[in-house]
N, C-alpha and C positions, 0 to 999 in steps of 0.2 A: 855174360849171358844176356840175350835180347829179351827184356822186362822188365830183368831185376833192379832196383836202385843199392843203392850201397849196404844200405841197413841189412836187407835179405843177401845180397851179393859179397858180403862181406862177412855173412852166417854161414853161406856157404863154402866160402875160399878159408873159413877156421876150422870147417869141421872136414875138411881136406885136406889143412896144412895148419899149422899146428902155429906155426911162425906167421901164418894170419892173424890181424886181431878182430875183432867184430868194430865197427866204425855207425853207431846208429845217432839217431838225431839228440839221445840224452848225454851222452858222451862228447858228441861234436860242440854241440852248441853247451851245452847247461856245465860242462867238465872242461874239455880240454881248452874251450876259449877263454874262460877262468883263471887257468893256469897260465897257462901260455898269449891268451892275447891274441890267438889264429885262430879265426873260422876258417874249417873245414870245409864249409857248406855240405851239409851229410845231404840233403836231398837230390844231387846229382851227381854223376861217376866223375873223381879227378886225379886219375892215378897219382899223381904229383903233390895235392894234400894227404892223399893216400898214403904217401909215401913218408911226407913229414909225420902225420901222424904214428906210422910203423917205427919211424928212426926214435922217436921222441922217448916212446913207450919202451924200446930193446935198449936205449940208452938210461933210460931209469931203474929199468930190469935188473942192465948191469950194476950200477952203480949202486942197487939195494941189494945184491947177490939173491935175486927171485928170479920165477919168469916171468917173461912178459905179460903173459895171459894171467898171474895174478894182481898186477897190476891192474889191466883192462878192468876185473872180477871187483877187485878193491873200488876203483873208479864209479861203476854201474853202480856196487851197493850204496854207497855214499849219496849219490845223488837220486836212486831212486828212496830213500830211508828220508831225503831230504824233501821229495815230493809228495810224499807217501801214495805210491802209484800203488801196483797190483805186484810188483817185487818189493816191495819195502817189506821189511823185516816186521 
């Protein structure tokens, strides 16, 4: 959708599709590049990291018999508890 950047375009293809994960800039950068070593670059559209990022999370999913999305959930809280943003616990 012409506007959105990934953070909001990525809220909204989760709360359409379930197998969406939210991909915003605390996650891309402060989480998965942590973990993994990959920037995302969450500030603009790359279906292609998009995509790394979706395999990464349904492959960890599996492997911890969760969903994905509590993964994503697990992820967000961690790192925002760790900024003590305005989600921090």
């Amino acid at each position: 959708m012409h506007g959105l950047g990934p953070a909001f375009g990525t809220k909204f293809l989760f709360f359409q599709n379930r197998e969406a994960l939210i991909l915003d800039d605390l996650l891309a950068t402060r989480w998965f590049r942590g973990v993994t070593g990959v920037n995302l670059r969450p500030t603009v559209w790359n279906t292609n990291l998009y995509e790394t990022y979706l395999t990464a999370m349904h492959d960890w999913a599996a492997d911890a018999n969760v969903e994905p999305a509590s993964i994503e959930q697990a992820a967000f809280q961690l790192v925002s508890d760790g900024r003590g943003n305005q989600w921090a616990r």
